[in-house]
C-alpha positions in Angstrom: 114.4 -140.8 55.5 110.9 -140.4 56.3 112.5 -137.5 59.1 114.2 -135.7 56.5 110.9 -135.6 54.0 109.2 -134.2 56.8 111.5 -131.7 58.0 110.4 -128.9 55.7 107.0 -129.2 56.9 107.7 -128.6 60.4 109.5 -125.4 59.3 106.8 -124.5 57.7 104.3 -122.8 60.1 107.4 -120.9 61.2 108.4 -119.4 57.9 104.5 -118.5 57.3 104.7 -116.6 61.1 107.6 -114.8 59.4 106.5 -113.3 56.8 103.4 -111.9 58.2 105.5 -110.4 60.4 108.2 -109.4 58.1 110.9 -110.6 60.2 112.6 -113.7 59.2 115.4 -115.9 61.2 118.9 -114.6 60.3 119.7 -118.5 59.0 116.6 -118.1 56.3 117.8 -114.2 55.1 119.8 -114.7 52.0 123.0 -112.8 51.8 122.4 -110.2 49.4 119.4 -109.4 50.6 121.0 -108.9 54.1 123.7 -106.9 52.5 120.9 -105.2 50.7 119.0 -104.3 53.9 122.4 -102.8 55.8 123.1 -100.4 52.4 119.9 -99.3 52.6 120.2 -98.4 56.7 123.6 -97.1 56.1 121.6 -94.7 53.4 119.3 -93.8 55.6 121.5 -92.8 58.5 123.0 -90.5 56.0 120.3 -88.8 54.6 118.6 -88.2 58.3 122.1 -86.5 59.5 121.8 -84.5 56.3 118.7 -83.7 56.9 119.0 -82.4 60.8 122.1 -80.1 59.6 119.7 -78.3 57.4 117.3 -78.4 60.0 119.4 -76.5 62.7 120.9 -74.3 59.4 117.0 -73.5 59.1 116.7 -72.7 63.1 119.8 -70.1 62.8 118.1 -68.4 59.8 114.7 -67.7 61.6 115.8 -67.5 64.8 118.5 -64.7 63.4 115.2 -63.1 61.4 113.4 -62.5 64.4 116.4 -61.3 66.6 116.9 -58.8 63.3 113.4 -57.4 64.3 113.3 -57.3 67.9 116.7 -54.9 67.3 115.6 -53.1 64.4 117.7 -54.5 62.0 116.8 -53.1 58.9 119.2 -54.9 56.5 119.7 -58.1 58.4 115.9 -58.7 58.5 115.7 -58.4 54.9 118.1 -59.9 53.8 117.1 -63.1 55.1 114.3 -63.3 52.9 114.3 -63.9 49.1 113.4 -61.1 46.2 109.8 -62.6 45.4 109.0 -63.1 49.5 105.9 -62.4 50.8 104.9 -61.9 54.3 101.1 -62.7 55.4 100.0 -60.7 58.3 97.1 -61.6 61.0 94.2 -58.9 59.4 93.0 -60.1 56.1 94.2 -57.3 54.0 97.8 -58.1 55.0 99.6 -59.9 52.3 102.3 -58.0 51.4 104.9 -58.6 48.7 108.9 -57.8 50.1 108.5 -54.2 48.0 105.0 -53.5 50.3 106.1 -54.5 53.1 109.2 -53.0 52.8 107.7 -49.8 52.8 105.4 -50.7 55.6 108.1 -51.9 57.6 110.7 -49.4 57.3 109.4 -46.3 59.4 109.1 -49.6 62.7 113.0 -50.2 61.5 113.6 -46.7 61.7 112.2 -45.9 65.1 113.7 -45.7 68.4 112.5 -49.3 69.9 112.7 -52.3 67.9 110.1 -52.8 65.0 108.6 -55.8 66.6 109.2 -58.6 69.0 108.2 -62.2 68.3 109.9 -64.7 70.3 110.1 -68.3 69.3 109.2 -70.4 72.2 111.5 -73.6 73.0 110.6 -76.8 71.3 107.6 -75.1 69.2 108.9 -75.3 65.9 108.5 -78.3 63.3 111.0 -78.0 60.0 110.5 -80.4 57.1 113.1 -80.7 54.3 112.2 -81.7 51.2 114.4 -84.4 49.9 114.9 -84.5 45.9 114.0 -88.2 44.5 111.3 -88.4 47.8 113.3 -90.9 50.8 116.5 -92.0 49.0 116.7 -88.8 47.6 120.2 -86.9 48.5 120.3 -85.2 52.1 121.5 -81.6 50.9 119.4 -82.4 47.3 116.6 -80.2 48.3 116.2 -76.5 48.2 112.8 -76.3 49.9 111.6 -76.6 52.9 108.1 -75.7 55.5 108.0 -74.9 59.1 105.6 -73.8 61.6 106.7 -72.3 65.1 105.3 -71.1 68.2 106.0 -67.3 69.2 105.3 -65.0 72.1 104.5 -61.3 71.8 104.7 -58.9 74.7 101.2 -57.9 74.2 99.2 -60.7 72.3 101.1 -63.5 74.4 101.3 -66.9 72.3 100.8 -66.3 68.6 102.1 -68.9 65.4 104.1 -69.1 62.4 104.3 -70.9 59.6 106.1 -70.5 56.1 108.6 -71.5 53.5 111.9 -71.1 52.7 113.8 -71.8 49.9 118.0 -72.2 48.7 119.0 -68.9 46.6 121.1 -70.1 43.8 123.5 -67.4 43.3 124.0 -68.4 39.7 125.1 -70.9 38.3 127.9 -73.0 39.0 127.9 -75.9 36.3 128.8 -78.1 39.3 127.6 -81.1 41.8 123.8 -79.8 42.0 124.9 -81.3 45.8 127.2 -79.4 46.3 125.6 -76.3 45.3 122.7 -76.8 47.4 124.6 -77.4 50.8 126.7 -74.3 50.0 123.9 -72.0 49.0 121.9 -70.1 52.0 118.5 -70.4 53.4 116.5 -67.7 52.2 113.0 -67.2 53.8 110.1 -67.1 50.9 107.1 -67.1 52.5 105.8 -66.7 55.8 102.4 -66.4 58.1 101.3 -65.1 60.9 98.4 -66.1 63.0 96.6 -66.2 66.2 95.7 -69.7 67.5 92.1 -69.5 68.7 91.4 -72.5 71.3 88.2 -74.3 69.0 85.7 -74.2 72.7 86.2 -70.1 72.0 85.7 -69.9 68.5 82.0 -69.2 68.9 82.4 -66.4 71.4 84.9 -64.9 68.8 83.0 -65.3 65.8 80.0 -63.1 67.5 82.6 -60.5 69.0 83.6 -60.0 65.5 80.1 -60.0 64.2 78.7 -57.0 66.3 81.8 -55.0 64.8 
């Protein structure tokens, strides 16, 4: 009898170990909250394959956006990017609307070589989906996402990337908001282009610049 009072209290320090560390004996788990736990990893596993098939759909689009430049091609690089895009250039009076930089653009589009060459470099590009309704949120739910990429140029060797890019809703459907979203296409909105400066030659820079 006396065995049995003190049972519980030799659990005890064992059950305090576990829950500081979050992880508790599959004998003191109840049920539902095991059956809880496996939902929510099953929900998970969905919503991260959702995820990476926007993420390579993403890859295709800018990968296909540069390829479009380095072969001047006119239509195909524009019309990967949305109405109300805006490109940001590396000079500080380059921000350009699509209708500006249309017109800047199309006499490179028009010449013999292609209007310019930025390759993305293997592995240097990070793509974030959004997710509506934050981590549970549906995997095709969200229409925007961010990126930044390396690229090389011919001349100015490794240069960077960054930008936005949106779902186009070609009007609409009345249907699954889902649905819609993993059949409507990638459109790039926004995007960036930069030179990274190593920070232990910024100061060399900033004077070049400075007797200009």
């Amino acid at each position: 009898r006396t065995a049995l009072l003190l049972a519980p209290l030799l659990l005890l320090p064992a059950l305090i170990a576990a829950a500081k560390s979050g992880q508790f004996p599959e004998s003191f788990r109840p049920r539902r909250f095991a059956a809880m736990e496996a939902s929510r990893s099953g929900r998970d596993d969905a919503v991260d394959d959702g995820a990476e098939k926007e993420i390579e759909r993403i890859g295709l689009v800018l990968d296909g956006w540069h390829r479009a430049a380095a072969t001047a091609d006119y239509d195909g690089y524009f019309g990967a990017m949305t109405p109300d895009a805006v490109f940001v250039g590396t000079d500080s009076s380059e921000r350009w609307d699509r209708s500006a930089f249309e017109s800047f653009a199309r006499p490179k589009f028009e010449s013999d070589g292609p209007a310019w060459t930025y390759e993305p470099v293997a592995g240097g590009r990070n793509v974030t989906v959004h997710r509506n309704g934050g981590r549970d949120g549906p995997p095709v739910g969200g229409r925007v996402a961010w990126f930044d990429e390396k690229l090389r140029h011919p001349r100015f060797g490794e240069m960077r990337g960054s930008g936005v890019l949106v779902k186009e809703e070609e009007g609409e459907s009345g249907g699954d908001d889902d649905a819609d979203a993993a059949e409507a296409e990638w459109k790039i909105a926004h995007f960036v282009l930069s030179f990274p400066v190593p920070n232990e030659r910024v100061a060399s820079l900033l004077e070049l610049l400075a007797k200009e």
